[in-house]
C-alpha positions as CSV (number, residue, x, y, z in Angstrom):
1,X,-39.1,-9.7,-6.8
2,X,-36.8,-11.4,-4.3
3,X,-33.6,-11.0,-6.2
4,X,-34.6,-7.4,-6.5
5,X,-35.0,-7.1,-3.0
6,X,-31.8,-8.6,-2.6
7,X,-30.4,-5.9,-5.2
8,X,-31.7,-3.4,-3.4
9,X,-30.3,-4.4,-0.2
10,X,-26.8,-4.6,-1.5
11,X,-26.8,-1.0,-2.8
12,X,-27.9,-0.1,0.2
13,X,-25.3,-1.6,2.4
14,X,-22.7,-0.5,-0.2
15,X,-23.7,3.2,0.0
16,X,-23.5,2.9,3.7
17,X,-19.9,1.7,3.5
18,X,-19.1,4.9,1.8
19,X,-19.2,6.5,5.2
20,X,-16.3,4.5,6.5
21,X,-12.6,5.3,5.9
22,X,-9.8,3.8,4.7
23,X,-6.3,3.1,6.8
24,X,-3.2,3.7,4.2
25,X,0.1,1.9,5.6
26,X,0.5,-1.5,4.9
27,X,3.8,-1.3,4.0
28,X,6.0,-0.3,7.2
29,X,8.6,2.2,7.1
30,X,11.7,0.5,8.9
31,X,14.3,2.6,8.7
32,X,15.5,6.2,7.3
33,X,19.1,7.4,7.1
34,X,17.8,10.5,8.8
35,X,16.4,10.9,11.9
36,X,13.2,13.0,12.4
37,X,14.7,16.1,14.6
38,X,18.1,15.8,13.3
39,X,20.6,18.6,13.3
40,X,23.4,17.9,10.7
41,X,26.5,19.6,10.0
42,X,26.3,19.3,6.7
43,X,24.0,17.8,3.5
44,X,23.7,13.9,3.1
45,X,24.7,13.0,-0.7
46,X,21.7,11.0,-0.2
47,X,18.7,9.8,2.2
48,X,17.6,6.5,2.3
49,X,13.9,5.0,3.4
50,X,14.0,1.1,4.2
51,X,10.6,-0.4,3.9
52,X,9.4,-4.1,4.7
53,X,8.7,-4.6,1.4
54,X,9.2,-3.8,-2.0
55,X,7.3,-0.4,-2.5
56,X,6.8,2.3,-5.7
57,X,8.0,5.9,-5.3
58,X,5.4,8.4,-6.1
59,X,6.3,11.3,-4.6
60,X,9.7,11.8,-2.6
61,X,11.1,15.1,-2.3
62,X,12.8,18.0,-0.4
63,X,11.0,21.1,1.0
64,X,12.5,24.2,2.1
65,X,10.9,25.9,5.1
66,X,8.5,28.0,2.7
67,X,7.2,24.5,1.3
68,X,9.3,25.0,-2.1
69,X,11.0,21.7,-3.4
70,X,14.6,21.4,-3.5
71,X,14.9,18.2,-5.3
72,X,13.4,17.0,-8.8
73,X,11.8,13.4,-9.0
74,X,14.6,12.1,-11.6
75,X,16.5,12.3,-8.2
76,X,14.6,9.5,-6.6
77,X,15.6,5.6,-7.0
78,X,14.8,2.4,-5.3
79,X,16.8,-0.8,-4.7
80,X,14.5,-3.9,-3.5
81,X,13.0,-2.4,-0.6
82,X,14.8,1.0,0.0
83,X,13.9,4.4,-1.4
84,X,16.7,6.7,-2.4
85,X,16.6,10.3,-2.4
86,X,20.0,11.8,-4.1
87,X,20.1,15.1,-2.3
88,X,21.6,18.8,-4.1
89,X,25.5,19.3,-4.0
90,X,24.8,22.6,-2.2
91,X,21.8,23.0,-0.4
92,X,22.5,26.0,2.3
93,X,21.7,25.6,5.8
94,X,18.4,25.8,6.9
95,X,15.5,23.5,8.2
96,X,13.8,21.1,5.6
97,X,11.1,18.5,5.8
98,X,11.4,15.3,3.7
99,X,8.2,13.8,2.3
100,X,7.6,10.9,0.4
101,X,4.7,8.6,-0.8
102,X,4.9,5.7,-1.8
103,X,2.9,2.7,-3.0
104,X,2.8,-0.9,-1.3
105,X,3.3,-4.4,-2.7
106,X,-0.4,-4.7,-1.9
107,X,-0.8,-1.6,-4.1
108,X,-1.6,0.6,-0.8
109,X,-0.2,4.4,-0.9
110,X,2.0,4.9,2.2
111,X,3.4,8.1,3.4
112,X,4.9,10.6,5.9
113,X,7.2,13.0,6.5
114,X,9.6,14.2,8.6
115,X,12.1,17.6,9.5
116,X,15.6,18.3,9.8
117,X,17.6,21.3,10.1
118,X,21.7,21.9,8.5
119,X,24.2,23.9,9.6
120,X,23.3,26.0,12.6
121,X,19.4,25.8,12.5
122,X,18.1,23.6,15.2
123,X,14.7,21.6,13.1
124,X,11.2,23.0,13.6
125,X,8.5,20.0,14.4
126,X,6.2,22.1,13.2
127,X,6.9,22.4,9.6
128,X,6.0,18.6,8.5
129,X,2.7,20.8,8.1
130,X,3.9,21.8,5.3
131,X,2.7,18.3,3.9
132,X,-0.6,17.4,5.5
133,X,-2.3,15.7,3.9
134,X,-5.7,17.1,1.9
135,X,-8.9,17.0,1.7
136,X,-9.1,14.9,-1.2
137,X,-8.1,11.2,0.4
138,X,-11.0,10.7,2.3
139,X,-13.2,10.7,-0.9
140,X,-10.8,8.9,-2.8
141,X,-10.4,6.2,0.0
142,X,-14.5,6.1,0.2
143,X,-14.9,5.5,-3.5
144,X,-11.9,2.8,-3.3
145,X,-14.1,1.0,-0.8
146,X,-17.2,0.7,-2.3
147,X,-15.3,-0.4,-5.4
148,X,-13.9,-3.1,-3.5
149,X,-17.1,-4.6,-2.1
150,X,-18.4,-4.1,-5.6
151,X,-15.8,-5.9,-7.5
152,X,-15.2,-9.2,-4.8
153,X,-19.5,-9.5,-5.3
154,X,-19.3,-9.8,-8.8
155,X,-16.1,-11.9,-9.3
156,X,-18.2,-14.6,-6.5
157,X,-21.4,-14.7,-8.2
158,X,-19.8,-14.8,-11.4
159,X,-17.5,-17.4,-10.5
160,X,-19.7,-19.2,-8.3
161,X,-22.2,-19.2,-11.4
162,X,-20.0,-20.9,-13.8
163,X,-19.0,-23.2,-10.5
164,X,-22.9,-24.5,-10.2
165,X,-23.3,-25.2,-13.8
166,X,-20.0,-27.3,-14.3
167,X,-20.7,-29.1,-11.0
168,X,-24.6,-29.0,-9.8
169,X,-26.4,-28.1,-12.7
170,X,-24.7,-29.4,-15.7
171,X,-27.3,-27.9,-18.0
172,X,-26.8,-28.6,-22.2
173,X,-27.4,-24.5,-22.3
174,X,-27.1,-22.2,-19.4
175,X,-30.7,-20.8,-18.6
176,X,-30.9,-17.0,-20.0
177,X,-31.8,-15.5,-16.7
178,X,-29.2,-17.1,-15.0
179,X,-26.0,-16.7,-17.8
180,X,-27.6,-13.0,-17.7
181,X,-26.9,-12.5,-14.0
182,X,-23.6,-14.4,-14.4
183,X,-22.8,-12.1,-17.4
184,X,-23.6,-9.2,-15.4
185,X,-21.6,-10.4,-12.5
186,X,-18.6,-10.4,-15.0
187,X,-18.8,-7.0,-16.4
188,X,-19.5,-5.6,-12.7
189,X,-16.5,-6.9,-11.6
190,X,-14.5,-5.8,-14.3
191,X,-15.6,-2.4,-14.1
192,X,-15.0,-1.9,-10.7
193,X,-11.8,-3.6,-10.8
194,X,-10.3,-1.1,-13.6
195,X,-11.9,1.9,-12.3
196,X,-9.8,0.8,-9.2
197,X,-6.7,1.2,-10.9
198,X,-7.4,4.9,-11.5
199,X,-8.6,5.4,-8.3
200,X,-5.4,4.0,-6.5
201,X,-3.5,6.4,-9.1
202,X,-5.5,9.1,-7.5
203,X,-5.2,8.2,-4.2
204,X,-1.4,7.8,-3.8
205,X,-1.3,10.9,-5.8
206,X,-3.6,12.8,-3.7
207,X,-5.6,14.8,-6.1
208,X,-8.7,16.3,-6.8
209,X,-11.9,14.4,-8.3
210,X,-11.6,15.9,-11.4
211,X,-7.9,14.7,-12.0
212,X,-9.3,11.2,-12.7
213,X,-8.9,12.2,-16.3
214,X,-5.1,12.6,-16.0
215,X,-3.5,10.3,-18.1
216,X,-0.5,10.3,-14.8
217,X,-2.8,9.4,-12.5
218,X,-3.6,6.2,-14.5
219,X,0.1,5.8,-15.4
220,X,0.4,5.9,-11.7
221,X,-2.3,3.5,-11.1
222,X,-1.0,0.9,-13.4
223,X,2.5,1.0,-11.8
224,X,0.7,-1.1,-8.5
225,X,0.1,-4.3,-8.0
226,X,-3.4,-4.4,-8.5
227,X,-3.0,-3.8,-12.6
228,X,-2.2,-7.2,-12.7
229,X,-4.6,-8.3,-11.0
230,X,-6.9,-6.4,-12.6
231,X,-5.6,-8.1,-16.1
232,X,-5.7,-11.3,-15.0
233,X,-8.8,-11.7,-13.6
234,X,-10.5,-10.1,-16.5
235,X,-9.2,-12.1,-18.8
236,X,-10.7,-15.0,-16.8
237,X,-14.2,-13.3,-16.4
238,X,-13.9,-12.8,-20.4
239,X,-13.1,-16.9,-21.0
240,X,-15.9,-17.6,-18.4
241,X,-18.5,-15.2,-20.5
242,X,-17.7,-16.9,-23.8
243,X,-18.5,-20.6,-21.7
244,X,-21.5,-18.6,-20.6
245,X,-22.6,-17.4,-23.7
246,X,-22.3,-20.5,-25.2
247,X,-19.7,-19.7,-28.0
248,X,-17.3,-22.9,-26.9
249,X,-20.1,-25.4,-27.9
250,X,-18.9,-28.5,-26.5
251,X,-16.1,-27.1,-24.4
252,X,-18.6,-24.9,-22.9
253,X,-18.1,-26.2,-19.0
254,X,-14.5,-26.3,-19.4
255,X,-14.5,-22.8,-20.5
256,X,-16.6,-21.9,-17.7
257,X,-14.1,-23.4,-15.0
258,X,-11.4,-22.8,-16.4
259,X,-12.1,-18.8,-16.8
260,X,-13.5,-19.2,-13.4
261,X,-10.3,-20.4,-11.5
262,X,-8.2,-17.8,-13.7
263,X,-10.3,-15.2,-12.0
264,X,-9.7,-16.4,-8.8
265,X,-6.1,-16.7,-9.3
266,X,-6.1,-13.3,-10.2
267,X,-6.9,-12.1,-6.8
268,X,-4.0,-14.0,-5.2
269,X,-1.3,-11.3,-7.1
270,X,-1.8,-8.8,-4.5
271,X,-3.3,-7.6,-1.4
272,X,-2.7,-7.8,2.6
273,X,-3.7,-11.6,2.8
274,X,-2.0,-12.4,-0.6
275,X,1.2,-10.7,0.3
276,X,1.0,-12.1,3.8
277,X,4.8,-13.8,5.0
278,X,5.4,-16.7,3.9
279,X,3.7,-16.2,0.5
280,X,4.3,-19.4,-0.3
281,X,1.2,-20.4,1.8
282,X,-1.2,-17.0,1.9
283,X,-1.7,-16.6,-1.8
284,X,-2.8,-20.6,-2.4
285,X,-4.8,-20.3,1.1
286,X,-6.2,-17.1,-0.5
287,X,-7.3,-18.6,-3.7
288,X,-8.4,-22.0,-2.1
289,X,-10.7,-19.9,-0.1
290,X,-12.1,-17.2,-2.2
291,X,-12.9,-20.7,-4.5
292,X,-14.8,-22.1,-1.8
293,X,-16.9,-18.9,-0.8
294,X,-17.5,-18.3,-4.7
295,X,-19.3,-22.4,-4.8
296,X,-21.1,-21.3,-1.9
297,X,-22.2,-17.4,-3.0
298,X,-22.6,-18.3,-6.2
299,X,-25.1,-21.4,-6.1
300,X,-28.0,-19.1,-4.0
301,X,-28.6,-17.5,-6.9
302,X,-29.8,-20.0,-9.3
303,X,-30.7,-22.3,-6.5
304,X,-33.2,-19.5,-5.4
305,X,-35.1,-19.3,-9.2
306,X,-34.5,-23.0,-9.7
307,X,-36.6,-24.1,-6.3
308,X,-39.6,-21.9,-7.9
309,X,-39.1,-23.0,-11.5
310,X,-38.4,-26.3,-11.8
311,X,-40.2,-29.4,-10.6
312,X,-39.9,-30.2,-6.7
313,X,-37.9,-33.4,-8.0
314,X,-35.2,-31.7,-10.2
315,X,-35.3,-28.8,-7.7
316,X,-34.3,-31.2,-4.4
317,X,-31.8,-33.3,-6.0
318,X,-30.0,-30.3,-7.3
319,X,-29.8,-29.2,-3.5
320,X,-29.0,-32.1,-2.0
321,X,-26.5,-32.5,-4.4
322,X,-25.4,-28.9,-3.5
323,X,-25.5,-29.7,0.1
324,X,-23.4,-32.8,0.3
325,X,-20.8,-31.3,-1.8
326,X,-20.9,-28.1,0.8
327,X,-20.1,-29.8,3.9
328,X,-16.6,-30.6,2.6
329,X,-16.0,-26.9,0.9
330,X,-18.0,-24.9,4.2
331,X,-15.1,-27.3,5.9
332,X,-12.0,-26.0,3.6
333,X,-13.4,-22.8,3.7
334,X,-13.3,-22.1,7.3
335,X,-10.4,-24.0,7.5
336,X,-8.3,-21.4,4.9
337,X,-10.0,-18.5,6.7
338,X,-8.4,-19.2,10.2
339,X,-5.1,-19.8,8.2
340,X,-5.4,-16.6,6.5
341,X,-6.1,-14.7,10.3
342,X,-3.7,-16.3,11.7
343,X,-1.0,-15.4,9.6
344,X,-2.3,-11.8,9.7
345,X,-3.4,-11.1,13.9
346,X,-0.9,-13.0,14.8
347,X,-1.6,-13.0,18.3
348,X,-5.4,-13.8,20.0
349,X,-5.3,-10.0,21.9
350,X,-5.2,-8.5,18.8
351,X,-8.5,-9.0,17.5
352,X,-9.5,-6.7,20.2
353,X,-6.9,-4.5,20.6
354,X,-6.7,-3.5,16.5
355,X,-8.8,-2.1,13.7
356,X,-8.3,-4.8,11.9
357,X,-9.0,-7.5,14.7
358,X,-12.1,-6.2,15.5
359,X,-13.1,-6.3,11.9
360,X,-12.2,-9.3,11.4
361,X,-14.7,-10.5,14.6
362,X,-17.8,-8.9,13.1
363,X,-16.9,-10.7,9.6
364,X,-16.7,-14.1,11.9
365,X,-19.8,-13.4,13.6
366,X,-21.6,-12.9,10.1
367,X,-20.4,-16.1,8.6
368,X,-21.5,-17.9,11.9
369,X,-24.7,-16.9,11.1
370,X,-24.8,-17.7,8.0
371,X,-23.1,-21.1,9.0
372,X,-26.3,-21.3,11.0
373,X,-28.8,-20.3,8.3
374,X,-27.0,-23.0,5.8
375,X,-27.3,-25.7,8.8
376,X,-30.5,-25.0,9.2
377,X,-31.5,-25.1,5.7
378,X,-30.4,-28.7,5.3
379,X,-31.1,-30.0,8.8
380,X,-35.1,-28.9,8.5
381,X,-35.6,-28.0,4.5
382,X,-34.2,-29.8,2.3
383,X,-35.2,-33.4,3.6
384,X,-38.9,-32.1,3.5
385,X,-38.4,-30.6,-0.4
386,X,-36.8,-34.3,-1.1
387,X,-40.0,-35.8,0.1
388,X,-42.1,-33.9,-2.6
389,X,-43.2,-31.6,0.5
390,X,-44.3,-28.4,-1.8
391,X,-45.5,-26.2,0.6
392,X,-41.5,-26.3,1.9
393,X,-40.1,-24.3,-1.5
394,X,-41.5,-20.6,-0.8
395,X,-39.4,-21.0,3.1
396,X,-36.6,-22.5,1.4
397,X,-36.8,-19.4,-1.0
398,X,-37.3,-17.2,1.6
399,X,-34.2,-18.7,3.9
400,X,-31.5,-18.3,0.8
401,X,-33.1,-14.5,0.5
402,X,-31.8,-14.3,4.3
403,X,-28.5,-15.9,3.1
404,X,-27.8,-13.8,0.0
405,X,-28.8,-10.4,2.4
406,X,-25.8,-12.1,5.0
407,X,-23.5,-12.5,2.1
408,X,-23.4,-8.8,0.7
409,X,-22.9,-8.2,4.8
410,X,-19.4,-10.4,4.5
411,X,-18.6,-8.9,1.0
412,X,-19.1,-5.3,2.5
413,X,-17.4,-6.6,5.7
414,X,-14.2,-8.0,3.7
415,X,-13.7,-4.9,1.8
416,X,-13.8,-3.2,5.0
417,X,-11.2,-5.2,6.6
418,X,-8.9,-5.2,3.0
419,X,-8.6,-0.9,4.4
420,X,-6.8,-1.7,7.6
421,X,-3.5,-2.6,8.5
422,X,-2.9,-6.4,9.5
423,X,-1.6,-6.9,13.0
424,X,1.5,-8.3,11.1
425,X,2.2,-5.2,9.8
426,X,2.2,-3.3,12.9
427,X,4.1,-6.2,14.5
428,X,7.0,-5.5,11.7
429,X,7.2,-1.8,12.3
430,X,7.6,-2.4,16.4
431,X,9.8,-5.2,15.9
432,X,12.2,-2.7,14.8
433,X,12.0,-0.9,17.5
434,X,12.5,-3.4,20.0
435,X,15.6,-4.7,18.6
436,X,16.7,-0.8,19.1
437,X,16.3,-1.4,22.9
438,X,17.0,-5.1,23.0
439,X,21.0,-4.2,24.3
440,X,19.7,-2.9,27.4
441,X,19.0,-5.9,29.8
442,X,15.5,-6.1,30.6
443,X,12.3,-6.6,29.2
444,X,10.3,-5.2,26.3
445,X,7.2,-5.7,24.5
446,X,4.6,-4.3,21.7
447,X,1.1,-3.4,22.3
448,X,-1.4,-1.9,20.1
449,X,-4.3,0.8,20.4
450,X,-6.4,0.6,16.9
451,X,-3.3,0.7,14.3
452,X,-1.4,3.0,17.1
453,X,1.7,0.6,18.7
454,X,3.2,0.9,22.0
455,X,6.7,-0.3,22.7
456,X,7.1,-0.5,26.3
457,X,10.7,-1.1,27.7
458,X,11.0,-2.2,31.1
459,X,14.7,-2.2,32.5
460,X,16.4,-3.8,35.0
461,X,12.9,-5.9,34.7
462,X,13.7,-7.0,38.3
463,X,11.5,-6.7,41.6
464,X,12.4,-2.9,43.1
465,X,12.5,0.4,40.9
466,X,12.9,0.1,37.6
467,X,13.1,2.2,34.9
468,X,9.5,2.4,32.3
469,X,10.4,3.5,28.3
470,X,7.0,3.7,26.4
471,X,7.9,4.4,22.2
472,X,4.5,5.8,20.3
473,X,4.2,5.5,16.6
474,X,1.4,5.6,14.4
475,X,0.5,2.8,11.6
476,X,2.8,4.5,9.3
477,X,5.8,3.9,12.2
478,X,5.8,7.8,12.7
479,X,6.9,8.8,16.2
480,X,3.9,10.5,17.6
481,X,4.0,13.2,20.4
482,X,1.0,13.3,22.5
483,X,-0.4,16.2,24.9
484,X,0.0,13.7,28.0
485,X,1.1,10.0,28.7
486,X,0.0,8.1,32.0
487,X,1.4,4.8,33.2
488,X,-0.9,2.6,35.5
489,X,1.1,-0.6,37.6
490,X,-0.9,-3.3,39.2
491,X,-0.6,-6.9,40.5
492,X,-4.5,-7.7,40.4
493,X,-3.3,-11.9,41.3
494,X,-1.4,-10.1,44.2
495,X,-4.6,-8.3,45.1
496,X,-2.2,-4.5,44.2
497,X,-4.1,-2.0,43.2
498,X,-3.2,0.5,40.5
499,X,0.1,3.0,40.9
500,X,0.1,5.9,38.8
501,X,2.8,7.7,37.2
502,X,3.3,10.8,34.4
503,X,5.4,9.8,32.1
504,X,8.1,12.2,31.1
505,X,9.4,13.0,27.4
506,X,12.7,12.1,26.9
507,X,12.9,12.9,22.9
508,X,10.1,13.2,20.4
509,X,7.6,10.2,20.7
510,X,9.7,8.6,23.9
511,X,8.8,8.7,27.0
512,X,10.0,7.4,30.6
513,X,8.8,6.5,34.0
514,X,12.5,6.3,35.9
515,X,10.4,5.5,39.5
516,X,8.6,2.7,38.1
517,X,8.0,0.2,41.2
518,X,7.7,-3.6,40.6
519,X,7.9,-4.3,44.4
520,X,7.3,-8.3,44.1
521,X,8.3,-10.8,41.1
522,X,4.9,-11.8,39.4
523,X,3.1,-10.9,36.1
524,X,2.5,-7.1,36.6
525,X,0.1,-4.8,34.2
526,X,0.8,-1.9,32.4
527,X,-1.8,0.3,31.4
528,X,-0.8,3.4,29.5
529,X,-3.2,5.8,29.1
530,X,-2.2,8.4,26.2
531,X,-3.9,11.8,25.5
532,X,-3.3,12.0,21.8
533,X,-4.8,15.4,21.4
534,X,-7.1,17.2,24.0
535,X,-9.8,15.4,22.0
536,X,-8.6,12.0,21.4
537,X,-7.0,9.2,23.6
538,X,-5.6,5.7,23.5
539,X,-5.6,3.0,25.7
540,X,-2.9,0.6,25.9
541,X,-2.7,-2.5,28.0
542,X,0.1,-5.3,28.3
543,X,1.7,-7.4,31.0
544,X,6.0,-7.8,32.3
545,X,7.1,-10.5,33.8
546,X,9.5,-9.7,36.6
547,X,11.5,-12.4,37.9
């Protein structure tokens, strides 16, 4: 009945994390050979799009102002991490919009799009309508996410299974309940992860529900990253069923871990945290700590069934064996997980300043409670069970209950936080920018809104008037033009209150504030206040140093 409940419980949180959405940049667009607004004389032979990373065309092409294409897709090529677009010999003059999407190294679909006008026409901003985006990406991003909670559940209680009978149990046969859960585990896992690949072909395609059939948008699918994955960590689910199963006779344990750590190697092929700079260190971080939290995950399972089936002896030693072993891998775990943030936040204000950051905190505050729940399980339960207490089992039942409900909260939580863009990511794109500006003495500096950034230039950067540059871009690196931008100055050490100032449009997604006053060297804040649309607004906040 418990592990029902517990089933139950995990559908539900699952189908609630249909209602959330998916962010879709992680790669960052650094560079284009032309400029959004440009007016050009005449046609490029070709335009080029220079990414972080390596990326997949799927769609790069040239409209014409009625939304018809003017290029083919044999026309499009890439080269290590640019995008090339050979353009016609004689395309008349006129305005166009360029539009591409593209797929990530962490098999994420990425795209924008941007105008340009030839010959006499002066570009219209407006037409990059011509290629906004559908209706269909929010139900393709929902049904991504609930695959991806469903598929990192399986692959740890699979795993994790095959981990407590090599290591805790070390059974002659594996018990038919539990190699049936562990069995199950598997094929939920691999189901999810293949359906995944046709979904990602359908989401960086953007097409309708029923186009899942396509045979394209599987070809499309299987062109990411995450077909290998998806390969090698069902092969390693299919080596751990046969150990399961029993087929392996006396190689049966060795089977079971070695199909478990293929599995989790699997994982480390792609995604943000796999793909993380230097990769040297992510993707065996990664796999290190998605081993750890499958020994933990995967042990409440049978530990839950064993406590009520088996004699109080068998069942405490079998715990306390469990719980000495996961003081050292609770220790790795946590250790791998700050590695793994840090690499992607970056810096401490992002965690509250980003998407991602702040997703990341409620994960943290999960596993802190279930830090506590484990602690308190040992401290208070499992001495008592070792004593032959009986009466101590059913709470001991009931607290790994609590524990398993926590852990499909991190899995839920995890896949959540897979769906927006590392800090790192946005770092990348602004960095760009920055370097832009970095031949004008003064001072300049990135801040974030959600997956918004804020590059804030600040020149001479000496006490008296100095002149304010904000640059707005979206995840993407998209220049954004807002209704209204408002820049706040204040000295709260000094005891200054806050200046105001309307920041004034200088070219699309620029602004500047040429009367900005820094009367008095100090650290001074800036807090930008950005009217989006007349319904929507970011807050910015950062500090300059003026010397």
């Amino acid at each position: 009945m418990a592990i029902r409940n517990f089933l139950f419980l995990g559908t539900i949180l699952v189908a609630a994390m249909l209602g959330s959405s998916r962010a879709d940049a992680h790669a960052v667009l650094l560079e284009k050979s032309v400029g959004d607004g440009a007016r050009l004389a005449v046609a490029p032979a070709e335009i080029r799009l220079r990414f972080n990373e390596s990326v997949t065309p799927v769609l790069v092409r040239v409209l014409d102002a009625q939304g018809h294409p003017m290029t083919t897709s044999d026309a499009v090529s890439e080269v290590d991490s640019t995008v090339i677009l050979a353009m016609p010999k004689a395309l008349p003059a006129g305005n166009y919009v360029f539009t591409y999407r593209v797929i990530s190294a962490d098999s994420h679909p990425v795209g924008g799009s941007f105008v340009f006008g030839l010959g006499d026409a002066a570009p219209e901003p407006g037409l990059d309508g011509l290629t906004a985006g559908s209706s269909h990406e929010m139900l393709w991003t929902r049904i991504a996410s609930a695959l991806q909670a469903i598929f990192y559940g399986g692959l740890l209680f699979a795993v994790g299974g095959a981990l407590f009978q090599v290591i805790i149990a070390r059974d002659d046969k594996v018990p038919r309940a539990e190699r049936n859960f562990m069995l199950g585990a598997a094929a939920v896992a691999s189901v999810a992860i293949l359906a995944a690949i046709g979904v990602e072909g359908a989401l960086s395609a953007d097409v309708p529900l029923t186009d899942i059939v396509d045979p394209d948008i599987w070809r499309i699918g299987l062109q990411t990253s995450l077909s290998a994955n998806a390969f090698v960590t069902i092969a390693g689910l299919a080596i751990l069923s046969v150990g399961a199963i029993g087929w392996a006779q006396k190689f049966d344990r060795a089977v079971l871990l070695g199909g478990g750590l293929l599995a989790i190697v699997g994982i480390t092929i792609t995604g943000h945290a796999a793909s993380a700079s230097p990769a040297w260190l992510s993707a065996p971080v990664l796999g290190l700590h998605a081993l750890c939290a499958a020994y933990w995950v995967g042990a409440l399972v049978p530990l839950h069934r064993r406590i009520w089936k088996e004699s109080v002896s068998v069942a405490a030693a079998q715990v306390r064996l469990f719980s000495s072993i996961a003081l050292i891998v609770v220790a790795v775990l946590v250790v791998c997980g700050l590695v793994l943030a840090a690499v992607q936040v970056r810096e401490f204000s992002a965690l509250v300043t980003t998407d991602y950051g702040q997703r990341l905190l409620v994960k943290l505050l999960l596993v802190a409670v279930l830090l506590g729940c484990a602690a308190f399980n040992k401290f208070r339960f499992t001495p008592r069970l070792a004593l032959g207490d009986t009466r101590v089992a059913m709470s001991l039942r009931r607290m790994i209950e609590v524990e398993l409900a926590l852990v499909v909260a991190i899995i839920v939580a995890t896949a959540l936080l897979g769906e927006t863009t590392p800090p790192r990511a946005l770092q990348e794109q602004a960095a760009e920018h920055l370097d832009m500006d970095m031949s004008v003495p003064g001072f300049s500096v990135a801040t974030f809104a959600g997956n918004r950034i804020a590059v804030v230039d600040v020149s001479p950067a000496r006490a008296g008037n100095n002149t304010l540059g904000v640059s707005l871009l979206d995840a993407d690196g998209s220049l954004i033009t807002p209704v209204q931008v408002t820049v706040f100055l204040s000295n709260p050490a000094l005891g200054i209150e806050p200046s105001e100032h309307r920041a004034v449009a200088v070219s699309r997604g620029r602004y500047s504030v040429a009367d900005a006053g820094f009367p008095t060297s100090g650290r001074w804040r800036v807090e930008i206040e950005v009217l989006v649309t007349d319904f929507e607004a970011a807050n910015f906040s950062t500090e300059v140093p003026i010397p």
